[in-house]
ZALODO-349797 format. One record per atom (N, C-alpha, C): residue in one letter; x, y, z. Coordinates in steps of 0.1 Angstrom, whole numbers, padded with zeros to 4 digits, always signed. Example, Ala and Ser with C-alpha at 12.3 -4.5 7.8 and 13.67 -1.06 7.14 Angstrom:
% ZALODO-349797
A+0132-0057+0078;A+0123-0045+0078;A+0132-0033+0078;S+0128-0022+0071;S+0137-0011+0071;S+0129+0000+0079;
END
This chain:
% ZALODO-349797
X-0852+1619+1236;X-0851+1614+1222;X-0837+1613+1218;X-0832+1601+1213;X-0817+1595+1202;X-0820+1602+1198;X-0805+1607+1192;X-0799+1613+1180;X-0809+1609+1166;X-0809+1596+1163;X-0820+1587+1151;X-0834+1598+1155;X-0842+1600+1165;X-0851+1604+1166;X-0849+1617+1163;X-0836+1627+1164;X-0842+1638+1166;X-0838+1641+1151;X-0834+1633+1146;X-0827+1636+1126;X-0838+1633+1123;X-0846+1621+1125;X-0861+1618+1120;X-0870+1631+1120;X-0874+1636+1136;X-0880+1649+1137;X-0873+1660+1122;X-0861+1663+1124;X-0860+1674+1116;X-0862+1670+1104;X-0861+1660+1095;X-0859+1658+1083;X-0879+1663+1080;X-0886+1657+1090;X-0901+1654+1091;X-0903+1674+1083;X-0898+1682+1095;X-0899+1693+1098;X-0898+1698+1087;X-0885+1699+1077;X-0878+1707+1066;X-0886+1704+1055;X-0892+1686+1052;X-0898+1689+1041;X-0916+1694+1044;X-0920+1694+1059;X-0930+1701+1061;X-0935+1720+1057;X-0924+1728+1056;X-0918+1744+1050;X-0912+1741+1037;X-0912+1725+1030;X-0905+1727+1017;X-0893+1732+1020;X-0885+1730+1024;X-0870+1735+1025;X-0861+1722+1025;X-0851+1726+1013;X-0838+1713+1009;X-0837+1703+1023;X-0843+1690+1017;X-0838+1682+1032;X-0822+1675+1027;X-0816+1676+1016;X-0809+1668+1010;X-0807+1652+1010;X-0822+1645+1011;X-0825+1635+1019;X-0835+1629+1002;X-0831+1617+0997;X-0841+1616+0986;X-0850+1604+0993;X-0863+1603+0985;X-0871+1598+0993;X-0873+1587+0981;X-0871+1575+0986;X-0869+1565+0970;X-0885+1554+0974;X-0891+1552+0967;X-0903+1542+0970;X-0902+1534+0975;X-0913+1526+0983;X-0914+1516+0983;X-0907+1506+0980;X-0901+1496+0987;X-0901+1481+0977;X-0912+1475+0976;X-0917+1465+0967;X-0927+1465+0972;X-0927+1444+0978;X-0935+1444+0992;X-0929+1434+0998;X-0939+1418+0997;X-0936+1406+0994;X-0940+1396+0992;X-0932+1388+0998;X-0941+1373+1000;X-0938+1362+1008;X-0923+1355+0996;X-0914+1350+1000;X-0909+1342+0990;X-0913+1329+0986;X-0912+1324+0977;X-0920+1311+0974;X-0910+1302+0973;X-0910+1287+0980;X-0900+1277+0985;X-0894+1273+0972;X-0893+1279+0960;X-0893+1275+0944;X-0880+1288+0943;X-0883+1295+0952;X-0870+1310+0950;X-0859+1309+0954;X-0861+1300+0966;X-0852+1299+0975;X-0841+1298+0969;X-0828+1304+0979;X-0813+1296+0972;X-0811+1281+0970;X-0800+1274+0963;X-0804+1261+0965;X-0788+1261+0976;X-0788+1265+0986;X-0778+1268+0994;X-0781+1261+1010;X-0777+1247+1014;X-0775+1243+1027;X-0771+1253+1038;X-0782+1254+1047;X-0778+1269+1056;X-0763+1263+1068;X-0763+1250+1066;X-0749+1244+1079;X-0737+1244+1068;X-0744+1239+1056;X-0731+1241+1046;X-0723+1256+1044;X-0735+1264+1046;X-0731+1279+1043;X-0719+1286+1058;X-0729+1282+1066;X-0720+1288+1081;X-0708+1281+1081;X-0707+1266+1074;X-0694+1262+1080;X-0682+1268+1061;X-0689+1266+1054;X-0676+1271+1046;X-0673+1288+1048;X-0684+1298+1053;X-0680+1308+1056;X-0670+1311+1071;X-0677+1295+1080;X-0661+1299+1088;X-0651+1296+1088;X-0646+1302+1077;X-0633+1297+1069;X-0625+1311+1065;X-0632+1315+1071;X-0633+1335+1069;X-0630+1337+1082;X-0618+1343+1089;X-0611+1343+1102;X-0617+1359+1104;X-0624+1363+1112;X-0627+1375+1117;X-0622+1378+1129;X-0625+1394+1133;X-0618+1398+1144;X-0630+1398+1153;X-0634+1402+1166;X-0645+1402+1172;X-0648+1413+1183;X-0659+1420+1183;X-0663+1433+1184;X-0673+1431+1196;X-0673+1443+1207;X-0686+1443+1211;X-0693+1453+1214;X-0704+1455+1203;X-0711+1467+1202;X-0719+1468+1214;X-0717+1484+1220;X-0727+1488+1232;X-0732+1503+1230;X-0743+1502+1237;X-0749+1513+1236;X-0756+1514+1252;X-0761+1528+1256;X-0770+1535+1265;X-0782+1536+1267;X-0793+1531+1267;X-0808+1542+1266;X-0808+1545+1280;X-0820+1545+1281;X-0825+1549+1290;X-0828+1536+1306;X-0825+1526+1300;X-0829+1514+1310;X-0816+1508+1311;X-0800+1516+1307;X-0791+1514+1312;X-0781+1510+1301;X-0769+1499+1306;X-0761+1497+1289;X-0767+1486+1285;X-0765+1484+1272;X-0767+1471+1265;X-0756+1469+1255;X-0756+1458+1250;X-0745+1452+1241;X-0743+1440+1242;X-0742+1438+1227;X-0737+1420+1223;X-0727+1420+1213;X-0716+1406+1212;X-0709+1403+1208;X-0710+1405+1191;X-0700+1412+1187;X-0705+1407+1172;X-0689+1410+1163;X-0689+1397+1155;X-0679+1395+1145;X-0679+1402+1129;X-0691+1404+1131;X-0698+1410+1116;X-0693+1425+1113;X-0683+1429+1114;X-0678+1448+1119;X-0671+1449+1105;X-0672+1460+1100;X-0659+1468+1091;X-0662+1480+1093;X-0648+1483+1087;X-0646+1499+1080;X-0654+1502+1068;X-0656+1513+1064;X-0666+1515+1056;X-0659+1527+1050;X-0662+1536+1055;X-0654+1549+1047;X-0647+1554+1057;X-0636+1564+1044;X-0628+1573+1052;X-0634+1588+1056;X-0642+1589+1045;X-0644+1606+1041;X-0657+1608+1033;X-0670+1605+1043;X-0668+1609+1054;X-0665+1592+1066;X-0658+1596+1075;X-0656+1587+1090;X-0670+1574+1090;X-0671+1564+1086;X-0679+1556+1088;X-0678+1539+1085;X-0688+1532+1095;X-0680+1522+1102;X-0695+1509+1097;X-0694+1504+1098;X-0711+1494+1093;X-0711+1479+1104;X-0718+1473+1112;X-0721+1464+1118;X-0731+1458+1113;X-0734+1442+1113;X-0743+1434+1111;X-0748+1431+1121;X-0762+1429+1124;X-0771+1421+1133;X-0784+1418+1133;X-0785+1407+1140;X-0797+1397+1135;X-0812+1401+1138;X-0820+1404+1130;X-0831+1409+1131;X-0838+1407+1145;X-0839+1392+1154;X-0841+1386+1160;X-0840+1395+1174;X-0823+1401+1173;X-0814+1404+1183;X-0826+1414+1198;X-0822+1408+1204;X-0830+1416+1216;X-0824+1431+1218;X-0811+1429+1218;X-0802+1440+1219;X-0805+1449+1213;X-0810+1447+1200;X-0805+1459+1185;X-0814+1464+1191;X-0831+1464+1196;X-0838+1479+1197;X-0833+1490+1210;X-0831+1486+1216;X-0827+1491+1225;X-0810+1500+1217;X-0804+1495+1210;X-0789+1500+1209;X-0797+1516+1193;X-0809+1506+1191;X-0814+1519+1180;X-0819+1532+1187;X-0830+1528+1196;X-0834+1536+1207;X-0824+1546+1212;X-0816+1542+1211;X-0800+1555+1217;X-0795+1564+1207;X-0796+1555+1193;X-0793+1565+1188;X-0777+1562+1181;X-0772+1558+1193;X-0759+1555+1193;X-0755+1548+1198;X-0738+1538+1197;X-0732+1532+1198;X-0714+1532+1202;X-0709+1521+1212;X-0694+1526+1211;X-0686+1506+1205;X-0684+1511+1194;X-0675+1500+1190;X-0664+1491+1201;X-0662+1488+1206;X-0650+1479+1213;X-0644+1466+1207;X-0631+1469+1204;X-0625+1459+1194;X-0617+1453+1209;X-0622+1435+1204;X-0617+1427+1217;X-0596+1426+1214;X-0594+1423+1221;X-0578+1418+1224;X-0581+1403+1229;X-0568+1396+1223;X-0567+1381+1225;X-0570+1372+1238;X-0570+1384+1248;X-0576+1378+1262;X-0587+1378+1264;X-0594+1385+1261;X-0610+1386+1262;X-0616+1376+1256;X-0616+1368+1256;X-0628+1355+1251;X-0638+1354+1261;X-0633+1354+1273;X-0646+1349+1281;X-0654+1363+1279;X-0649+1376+1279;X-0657+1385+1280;X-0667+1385+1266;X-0658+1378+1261;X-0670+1383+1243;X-0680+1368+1250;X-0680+1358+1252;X-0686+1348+1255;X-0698+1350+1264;X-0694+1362+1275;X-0708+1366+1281;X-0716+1378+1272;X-0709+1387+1267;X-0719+1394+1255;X-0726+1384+1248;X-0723+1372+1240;X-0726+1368+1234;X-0743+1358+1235;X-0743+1359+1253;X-0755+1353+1255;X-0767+1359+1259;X-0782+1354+1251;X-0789+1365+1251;X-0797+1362+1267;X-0803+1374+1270;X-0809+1378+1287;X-0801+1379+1296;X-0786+1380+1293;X-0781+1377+1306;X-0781+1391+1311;X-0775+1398+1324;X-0770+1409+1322;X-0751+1409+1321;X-0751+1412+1312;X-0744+1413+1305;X-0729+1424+1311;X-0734+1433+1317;X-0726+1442+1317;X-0720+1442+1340;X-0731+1428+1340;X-0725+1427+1357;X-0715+1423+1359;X-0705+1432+1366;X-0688+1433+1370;X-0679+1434+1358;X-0683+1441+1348;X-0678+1448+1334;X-0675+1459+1337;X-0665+1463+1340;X-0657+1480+1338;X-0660+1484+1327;X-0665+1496+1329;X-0666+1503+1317;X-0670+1518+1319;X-0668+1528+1311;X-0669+1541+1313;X-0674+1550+1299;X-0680+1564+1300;X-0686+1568+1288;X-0677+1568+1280;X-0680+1565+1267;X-0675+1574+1255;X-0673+1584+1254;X-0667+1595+1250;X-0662+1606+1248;X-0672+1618+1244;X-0676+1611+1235;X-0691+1624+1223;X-0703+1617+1227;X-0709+1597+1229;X-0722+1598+1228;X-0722+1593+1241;X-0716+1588+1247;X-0712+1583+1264;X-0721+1570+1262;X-0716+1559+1251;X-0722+1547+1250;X-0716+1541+1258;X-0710+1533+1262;X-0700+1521+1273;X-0689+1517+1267;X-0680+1524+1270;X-0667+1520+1266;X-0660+1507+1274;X-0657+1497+1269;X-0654+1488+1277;X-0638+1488+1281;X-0633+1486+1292;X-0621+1485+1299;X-0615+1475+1296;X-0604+1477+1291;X-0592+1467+1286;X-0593+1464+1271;X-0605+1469+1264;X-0602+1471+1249;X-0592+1477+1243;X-0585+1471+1234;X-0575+1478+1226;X-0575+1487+1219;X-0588+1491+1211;X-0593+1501+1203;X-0609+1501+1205;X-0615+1513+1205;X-0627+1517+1208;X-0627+1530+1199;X-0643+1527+1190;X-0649+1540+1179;X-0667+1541+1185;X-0666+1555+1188;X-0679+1559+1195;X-0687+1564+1182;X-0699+1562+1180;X-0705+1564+1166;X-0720+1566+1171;X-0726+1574+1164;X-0735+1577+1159;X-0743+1568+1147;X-0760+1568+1148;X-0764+1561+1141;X-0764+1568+1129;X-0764+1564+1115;X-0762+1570+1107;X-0775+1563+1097;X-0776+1553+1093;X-0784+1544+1084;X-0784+1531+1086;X-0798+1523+1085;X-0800+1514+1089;X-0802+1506+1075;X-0799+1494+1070;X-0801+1489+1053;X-0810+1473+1060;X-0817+1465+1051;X-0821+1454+1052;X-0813+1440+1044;X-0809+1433+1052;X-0798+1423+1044;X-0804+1409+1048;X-0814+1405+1045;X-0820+1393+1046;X-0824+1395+1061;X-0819+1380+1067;X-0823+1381+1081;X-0814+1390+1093;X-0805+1401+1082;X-0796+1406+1093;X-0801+1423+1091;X-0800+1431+1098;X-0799+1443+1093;X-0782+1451+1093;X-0779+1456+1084;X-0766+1464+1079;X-0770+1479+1084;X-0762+1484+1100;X-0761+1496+1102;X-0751+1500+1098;X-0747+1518+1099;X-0741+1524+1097;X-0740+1536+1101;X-0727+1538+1108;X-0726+1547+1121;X-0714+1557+1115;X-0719+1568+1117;X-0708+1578+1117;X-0700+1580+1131;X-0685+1578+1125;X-0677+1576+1137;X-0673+1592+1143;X-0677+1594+1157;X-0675+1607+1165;X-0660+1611+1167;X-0654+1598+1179;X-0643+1602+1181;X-0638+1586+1186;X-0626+1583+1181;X-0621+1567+1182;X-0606+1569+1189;X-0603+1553+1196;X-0591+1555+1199;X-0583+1543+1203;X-0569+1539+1200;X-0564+1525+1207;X-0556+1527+1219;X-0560+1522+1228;X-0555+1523+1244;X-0544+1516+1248;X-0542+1500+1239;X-0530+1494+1246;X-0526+1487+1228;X-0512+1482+1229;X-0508+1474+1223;X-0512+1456+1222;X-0513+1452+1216;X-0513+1434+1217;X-0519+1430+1207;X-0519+1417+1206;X-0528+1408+1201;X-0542+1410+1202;X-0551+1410+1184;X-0566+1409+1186;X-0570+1393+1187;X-0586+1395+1193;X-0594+1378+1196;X-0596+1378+1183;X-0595+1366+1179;X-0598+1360+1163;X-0608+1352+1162;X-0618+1350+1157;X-0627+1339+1155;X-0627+1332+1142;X-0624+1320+1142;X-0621+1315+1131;X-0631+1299+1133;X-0635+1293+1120;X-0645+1276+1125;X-0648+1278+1141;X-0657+1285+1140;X-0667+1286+1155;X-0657+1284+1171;X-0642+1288+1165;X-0634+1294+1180;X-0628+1304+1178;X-0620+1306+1189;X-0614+1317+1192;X-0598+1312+1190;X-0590+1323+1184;X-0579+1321+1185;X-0570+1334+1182;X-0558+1333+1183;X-0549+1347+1183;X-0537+1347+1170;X-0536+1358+1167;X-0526+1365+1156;X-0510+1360+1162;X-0506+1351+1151;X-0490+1351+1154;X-0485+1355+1141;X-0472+1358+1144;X-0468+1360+1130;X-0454+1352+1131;
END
C-alpha cells in the first residue's frame, strides 16, 4: 500500500473511534453534463497558441509502483509553498502515467537542463518504455527515480489531488530536494525547446 493509501486507511480509522482527524469533510459537488450554451466562447488552438507565449521550464515527473518506474514529461510544475514545503504539478486526466504515479503514492520531480531535449521528448511519448537506457537511481525518502544528469531534483510525497477541468492539480509534499550541477534550464516556449541567455 502508497503512502495516499495508507493516509486514506488512517483518516478511514480515526473518524471510525471519533477521534480529531483534522481533515474536514466538505460535500459533494454536485455533478452535471455541461450544456454547449455554457461553454467558453474560447478557440481551444487559439487558446494553446496564445498561452505558448508563456515560456516554461520543463519537468519530468516519475514515480515507482510496483510494475517498475514510470514518468512523463511535464511543463505544468510550480512552487507552491514554503511552510509547509509544497510543490503542485498538472496532468491530463487522460494520462496513462498518472494512475500508476498515484498508486505509489509518490513522486521525484526532475528539473531538465538545456541538454536534455531529447530525453524530455522520449518521456513525452505515451507507451513507450520510457525509462530504457535512462540512468537513474532512488530518491532519498520515497526512492521514486531520480534521473541522472538533472540539475535539481525534489522527492515528494502525495499530498492532495484537486480537479481543474480536463487536468488534475496534484500536490506533493516535498521530503528532501537537491541541485546536482550548475547550467542552463530546457525552456519550452511556442511548442520548442530553447535555452536561458542572459
Amino acid at each position: 500500500m502508497g503512502h495516499a493509501g495508507m493516509a486514506a486507511t488512517a483518516v478511514r480509522y480515526l473518524r471510525s473511534v471519533g477521534a480529531p482527524t483534522g481533515v474536514e469533510t466538505l460535500p459533494r459537488p454536485e455533478l452535471r453534463a455541461v450544456r454547449d450554451d455554457e461553454r467558453a466562447p474560447v478557440d481551444p488552438a487559439e487558446f494553446r497558441r496564445v498561452l505558448g507565449n508563456f515560456a516554461s521550464g520543463v519537468t519530468i515527473i516519475a514515480a515507482r509502483d510496483e510494475d517498475g518506474p514510470a514518468g512523463f514529461a511535464c511543463q505544468s510544475f510550480a512552487s507552491l509553498s514554503l511552510d509547509p514545503p509544497l510543490v503542485a504539478f498538472m496532468v491530463a486526466r487522460t494520462s496513462t502515467t498518472w494512475p500508476r504515479i498515484a498508486r505509489a503514492g509518490t513522486f521525484c520531480v526532475n528539473v531538465l537542463g538545456a541538454e536534455q531535449g531529447e530525453l524530455c521528448r522520449a518521456f513525452a511519448v505515451s507507451g513507450a518504455d520510457k525509462f530504457a537506457g535512462v540512468d537513474h537511481a532512488p530518491a532519498p525518502v520515497t526512492g521514486a527515480p531520480r534521473l541522472a544528469g538533472a540539475p535539481a531534483w525534489i522527492d515528494c510525497t502525495i499530498r492532495t489531488v484537486h480537479t481543474g477541468g480536463d487536468h488534475l492539480i496534484v500536490v506533493g509534499t516535498v521530503e528532501a530536494l537537491g541541485a546536482e550541477a550548475e547550467g542552463a534550464p530546457l525552456l519550452f516556449h511556442r511548442g520548442r525547446f530553447g535555452r536561458f541567455t542572459v
